[in-house]
N, C-alpha and C positions, 0 to 999 in steps of 0.2 A: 852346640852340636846336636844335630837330632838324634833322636834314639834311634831311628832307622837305618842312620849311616854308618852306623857300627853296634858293637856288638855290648852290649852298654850290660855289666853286670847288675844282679839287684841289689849288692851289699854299696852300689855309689850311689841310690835310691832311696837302700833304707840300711844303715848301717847292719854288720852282721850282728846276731845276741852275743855278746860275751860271754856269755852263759851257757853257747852252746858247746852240742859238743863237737863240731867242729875245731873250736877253741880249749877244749879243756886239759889237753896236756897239761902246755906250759902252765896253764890257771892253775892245777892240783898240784903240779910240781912248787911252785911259789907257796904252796899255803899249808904243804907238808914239809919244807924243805929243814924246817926244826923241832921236828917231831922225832921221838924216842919211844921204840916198842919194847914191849916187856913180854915174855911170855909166859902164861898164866896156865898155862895146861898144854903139854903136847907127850901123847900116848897114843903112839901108832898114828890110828887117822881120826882121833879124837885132840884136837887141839883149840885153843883159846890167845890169840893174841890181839894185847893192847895197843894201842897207837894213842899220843899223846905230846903237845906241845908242850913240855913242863913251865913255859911263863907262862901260859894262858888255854881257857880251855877251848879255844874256838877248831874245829874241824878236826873234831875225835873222831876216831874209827876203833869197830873191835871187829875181828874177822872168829867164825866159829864154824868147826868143820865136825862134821861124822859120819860116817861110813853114806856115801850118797847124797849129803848135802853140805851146804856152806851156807853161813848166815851172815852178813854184816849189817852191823847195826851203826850209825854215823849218826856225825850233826847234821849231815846233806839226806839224810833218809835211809831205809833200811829196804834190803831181797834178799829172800831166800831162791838158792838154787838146787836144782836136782838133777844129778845125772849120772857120774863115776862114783865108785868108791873111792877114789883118791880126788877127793875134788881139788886139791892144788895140781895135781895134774893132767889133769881136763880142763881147769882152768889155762896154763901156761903162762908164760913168762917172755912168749915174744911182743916185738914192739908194736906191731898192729892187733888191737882190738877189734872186734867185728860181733858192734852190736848186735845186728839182725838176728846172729845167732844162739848169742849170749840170752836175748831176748827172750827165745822160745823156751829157754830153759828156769824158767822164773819161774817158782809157784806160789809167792806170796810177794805182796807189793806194800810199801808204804802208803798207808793210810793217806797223809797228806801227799805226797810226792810220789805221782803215776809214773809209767816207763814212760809216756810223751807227754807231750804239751806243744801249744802253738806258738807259731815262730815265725814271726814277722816279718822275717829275709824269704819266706817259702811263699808268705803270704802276696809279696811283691814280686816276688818270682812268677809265679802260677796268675799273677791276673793280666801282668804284661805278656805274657806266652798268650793268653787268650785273645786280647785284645788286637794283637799284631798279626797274631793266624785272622782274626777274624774280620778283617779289614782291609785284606789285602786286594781288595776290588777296586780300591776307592783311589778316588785320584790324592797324588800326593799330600798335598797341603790340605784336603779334609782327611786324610788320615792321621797326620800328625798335630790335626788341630784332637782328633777323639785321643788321640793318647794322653797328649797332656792335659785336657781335658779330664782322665779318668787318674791321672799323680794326680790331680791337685782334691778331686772330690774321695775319692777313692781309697789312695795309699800315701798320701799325704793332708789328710787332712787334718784341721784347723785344729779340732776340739782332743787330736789323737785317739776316736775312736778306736782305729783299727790296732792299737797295741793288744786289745784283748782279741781272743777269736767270735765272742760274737759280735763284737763291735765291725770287724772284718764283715762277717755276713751281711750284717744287717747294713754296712757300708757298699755293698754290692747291691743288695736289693732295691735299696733307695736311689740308686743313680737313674738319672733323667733320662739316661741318651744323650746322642746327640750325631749330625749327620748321618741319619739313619739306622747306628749302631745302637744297641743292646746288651747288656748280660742276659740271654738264656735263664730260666728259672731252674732249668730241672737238671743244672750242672754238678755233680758230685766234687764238691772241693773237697781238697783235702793239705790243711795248711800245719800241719803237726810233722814234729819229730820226737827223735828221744829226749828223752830230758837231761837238762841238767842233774837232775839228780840221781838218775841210773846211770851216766855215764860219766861222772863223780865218782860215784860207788866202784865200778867198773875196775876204775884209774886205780883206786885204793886199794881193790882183791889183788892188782897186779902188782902195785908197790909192796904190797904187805909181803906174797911169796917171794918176792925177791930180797926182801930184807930178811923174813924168817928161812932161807934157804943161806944167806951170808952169815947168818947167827947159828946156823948148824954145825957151817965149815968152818966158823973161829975159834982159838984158842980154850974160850967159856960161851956161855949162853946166859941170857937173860936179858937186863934190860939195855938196849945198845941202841946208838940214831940209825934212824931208817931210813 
């Protein structure tokens, strides 16, 4: 089928990142689902709790709150946030997340583990959208010769350049043409999202309140699954 007779997504292209966060519920719910919090300090809006898989240490988390901020520190990376005094309640506990805003409230970031990163479904997203707007002059079958043409050198190629993002760029810049067509030089791409790792993190400030918010209302407190 051609890509131009329907509406061809790019995750049947280039797979979606599992890693994104599109993806990351169900992913964070699978890899906490036997984890055991402890709580290590809670006085007023000074609190400490641990997260922990007692057979194994993989995807710890410890959430740390005081008056205005929250810190969590993981195996997927660590932000600090700033905003309420009661940051579990600034935070919240419904079911939609909404990075964008969460974002702006970061004032420290992991070292290794930025809030974005490049993402290769955006990447094959954003050059097909160019390529299709930009082509749309040409008689059919040279048009759909320059799209598959730019899958195969482009967002499919051989060597898997384009998995990293400059490999991406500099897989744009190098293309030949062809029927006329061109990538523009001086086009602002922009093939990033949030990361896996801030939006990991995210998953875990909200697992965490909801578990230390059940360990309030139970009979005792301490260390109980989460």
């Amino acid at each position: 089928m051609s890509i131009l007779d329907s509406e061809i997504e790019p995750e049947l292209i280039v797979p979606s990142n599992p890693f994104g966060y599109g993806t990351m519920k169900p992913r964070f719910e699978s890899e906490v689902k036997a984890h055991q919090m402890t709580i290590l300090k809670d006085d007023g809006l000074y609190r400490h709790l641990s997260f922990r898989n007692p057979d194994n240490g993989g995807y710890w988390f410890d959430i740390l709150t005081w008056p205005g901020s929250l810190v969590i520190a993981a195996d997927m990376g660590s932000f600090t946030f700033r905003r309420e005094p009661d940051m579990f309640e600034w935070f919240g506990t419904g079911s939609f997340i909404e990075y964008p805003y969460l974002s702006q409230k970061v004032v420290a970031v992991d070292a290794r583990m930025g809030l974005r990163e490049y993402d290769m479904t955006i990447f094959a997203s954003r050059v097909l959208d160019y390529v299709v707007e930009h082509t749309q002059e040409m008689p059919q079958g040279d048009r759909q010769s320059v799209i598959d043409d730019v899958l195969a050198r482009v967002i499919l190629t051989e060597d898997y350049a384009t998995q990293c993002e400059e490999g991406a760029r500099e897989a744009i810049l190098d293309y030949p043409g062809l029927n006329g067509f061109q990538f523009e030089r001086d086009v602002d791409w922009k093939f990033d999202d949030f990361s896996a790792a801030f939006t990991w993190c995210c998953h875990a400030i909200r697992h965490g309140i909801l578990a230390y918010r059940d360990a309030k209302t139970a009979p005792a407190a301490g260390s109980v699954e989460s």
